[in-house]
VMD Tcl script that draws the C-alpha trace (Angstrom):
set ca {
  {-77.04 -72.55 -0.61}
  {-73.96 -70.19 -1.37}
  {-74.53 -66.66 -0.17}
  {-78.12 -68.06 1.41}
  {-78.15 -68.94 4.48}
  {-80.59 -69.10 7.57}
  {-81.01 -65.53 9.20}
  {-80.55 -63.72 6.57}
  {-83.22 -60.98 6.24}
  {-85.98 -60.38 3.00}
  {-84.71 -57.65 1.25}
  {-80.60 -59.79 1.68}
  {-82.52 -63.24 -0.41}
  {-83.58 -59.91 -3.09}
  {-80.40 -58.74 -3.65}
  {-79.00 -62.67 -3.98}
  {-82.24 -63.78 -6.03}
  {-83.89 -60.56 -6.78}
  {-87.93 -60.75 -6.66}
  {-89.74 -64.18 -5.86}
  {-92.33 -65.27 -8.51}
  {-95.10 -65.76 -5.77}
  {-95.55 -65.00 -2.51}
  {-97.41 -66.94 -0.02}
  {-99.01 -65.23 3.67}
  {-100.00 -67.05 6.37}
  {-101.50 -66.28 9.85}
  {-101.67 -68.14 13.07}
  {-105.19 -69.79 13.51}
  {-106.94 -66.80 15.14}
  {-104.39 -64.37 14.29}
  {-105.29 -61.41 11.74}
  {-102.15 -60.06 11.29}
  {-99.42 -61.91 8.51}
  {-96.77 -63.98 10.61}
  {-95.44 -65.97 7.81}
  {-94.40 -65.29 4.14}
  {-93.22 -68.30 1.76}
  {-91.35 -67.05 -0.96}
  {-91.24 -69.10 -3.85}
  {-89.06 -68.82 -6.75}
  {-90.36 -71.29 -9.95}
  {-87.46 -71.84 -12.20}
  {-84.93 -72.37 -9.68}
  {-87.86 -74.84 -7.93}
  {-86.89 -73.54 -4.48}
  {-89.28 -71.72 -1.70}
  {-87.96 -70.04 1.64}
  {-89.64 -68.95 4.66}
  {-89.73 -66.14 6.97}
  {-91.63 -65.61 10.26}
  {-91.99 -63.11 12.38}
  {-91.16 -64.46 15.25}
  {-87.34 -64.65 13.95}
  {-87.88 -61.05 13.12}
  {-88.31 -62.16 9.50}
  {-85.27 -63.75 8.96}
  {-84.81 -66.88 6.79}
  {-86.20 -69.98 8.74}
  {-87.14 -72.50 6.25}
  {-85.69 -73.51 2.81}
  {-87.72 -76.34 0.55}
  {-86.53 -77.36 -3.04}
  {-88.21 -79.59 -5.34}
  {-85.58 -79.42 -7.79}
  {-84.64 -82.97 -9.26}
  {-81.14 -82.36 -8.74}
  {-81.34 -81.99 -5.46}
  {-79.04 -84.04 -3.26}
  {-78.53 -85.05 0.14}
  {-75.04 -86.11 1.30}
  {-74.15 -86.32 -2.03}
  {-77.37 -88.36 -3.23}
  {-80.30 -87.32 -5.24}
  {-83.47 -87.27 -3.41}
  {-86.57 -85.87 -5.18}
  {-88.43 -88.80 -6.96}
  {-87.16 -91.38 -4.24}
  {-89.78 -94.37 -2.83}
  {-90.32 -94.06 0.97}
  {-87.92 -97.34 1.22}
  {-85.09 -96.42 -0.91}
  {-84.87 -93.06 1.12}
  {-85.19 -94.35 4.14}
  {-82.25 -96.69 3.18}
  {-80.05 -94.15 1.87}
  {-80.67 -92.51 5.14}
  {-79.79 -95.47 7.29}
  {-76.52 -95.55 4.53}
  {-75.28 -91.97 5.40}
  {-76.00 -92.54 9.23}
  {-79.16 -90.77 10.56}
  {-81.01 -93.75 11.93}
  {-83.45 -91.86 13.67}
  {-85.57 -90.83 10.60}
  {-89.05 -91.32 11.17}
  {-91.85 -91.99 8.92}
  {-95.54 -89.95 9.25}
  {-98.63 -90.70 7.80}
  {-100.01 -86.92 7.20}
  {-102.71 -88.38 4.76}
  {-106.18 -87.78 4.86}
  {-108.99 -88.55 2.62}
  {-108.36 -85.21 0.38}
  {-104.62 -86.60 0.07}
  {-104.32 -89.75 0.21}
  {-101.08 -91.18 0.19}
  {-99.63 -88.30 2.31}
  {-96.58 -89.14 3.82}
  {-93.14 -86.92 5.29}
  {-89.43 -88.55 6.65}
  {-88.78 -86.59 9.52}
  {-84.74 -86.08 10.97}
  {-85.83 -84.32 13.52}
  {-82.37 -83.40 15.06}
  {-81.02 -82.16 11.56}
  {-84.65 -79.66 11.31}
  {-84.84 -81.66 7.95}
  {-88.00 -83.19 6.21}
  {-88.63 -85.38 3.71}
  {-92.02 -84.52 1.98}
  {-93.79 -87.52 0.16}
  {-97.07 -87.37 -2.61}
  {-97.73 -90.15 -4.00}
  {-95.44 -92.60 -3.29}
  {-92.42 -90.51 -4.15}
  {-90.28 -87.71 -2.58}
  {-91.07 -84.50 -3.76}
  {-89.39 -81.90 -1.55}
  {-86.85 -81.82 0.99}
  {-87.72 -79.10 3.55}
  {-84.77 -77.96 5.94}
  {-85.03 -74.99 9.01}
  {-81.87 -74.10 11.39}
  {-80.85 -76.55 14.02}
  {-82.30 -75.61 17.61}
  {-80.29 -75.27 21.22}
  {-84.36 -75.83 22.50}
  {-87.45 -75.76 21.66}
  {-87.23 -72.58 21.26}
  {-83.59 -71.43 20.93}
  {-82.43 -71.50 16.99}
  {-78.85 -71.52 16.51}
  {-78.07 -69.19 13.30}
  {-75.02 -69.75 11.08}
  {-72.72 -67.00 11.37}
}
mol new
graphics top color blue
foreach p $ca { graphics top sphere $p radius 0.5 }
foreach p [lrange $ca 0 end-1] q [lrange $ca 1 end] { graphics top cylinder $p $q radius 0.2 }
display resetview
């Protein structure tokens, strides 16, 4: 996203975005102390993550923006099939399809590229975010742009 990119530290996003609308903490199961903050910024429809563990860098970026596109392709608002063909279209044929509902969402559903660190999030029938995190070396190895 322009000047954005993964790695790049809290107060770096505030000088590109300035000051998020919301801000989101989360702790591991157990865990007292914050280990993840979710930034979220309304207008522009886009959220970004940083964890600890990355020594609060930028690990995550989500937009729910209607314009946004995928290899060149709008994909917010999509059905399940139509992404999953325009997937299979631009060449990532391993895209998998998860059933994440449960009986307080029903209909609960994410496209998974897992070698891309790119997800597809579903409600309703429809696409309603694209979620995407830095490619890995491992499981535990991320490789950060430079």
């Amino acid at each position: 996203l322009g000047e954005i990119k993964f790695g790049i530290t809290r107060d770096q996003l505030t000088e590109v975005l300035g000051l998020p609308d919301e801000k989101d903490d989360f702790s591991y199961e157990g865990e007292e102390s914050v280990d993840t903050e979710a930034w979220h910024y309304d207008e522009l429809e886009l959220s970004f993550s940083f964890d600890k563990d990355d020594e609060w860098r930028l690990g995550t970026i989500a937009s729910s923006s209607a314009d946004t596109t995928f290899g060149g392709e709008k994909v917010i608002d999509l059905d399940v099939d139509s992404l999953m063909n325009l997937l299979k279209n631009k060449g990532f044929e391993n895209a998998v399809l998860e059933d994440l509902s449960t009986e307080d969402i029903p209909n609960h559903h994410v496209v998974v590229i897992e070698e891309e660190s790119i997800n597809f999030w579903f409600e309703d029938g429809e696409s309603s975010e694209i979620q995407r995190s830095p490619n890995f070396a491992d499981e535990e190895t991320i490789i950060w742009p430079n």
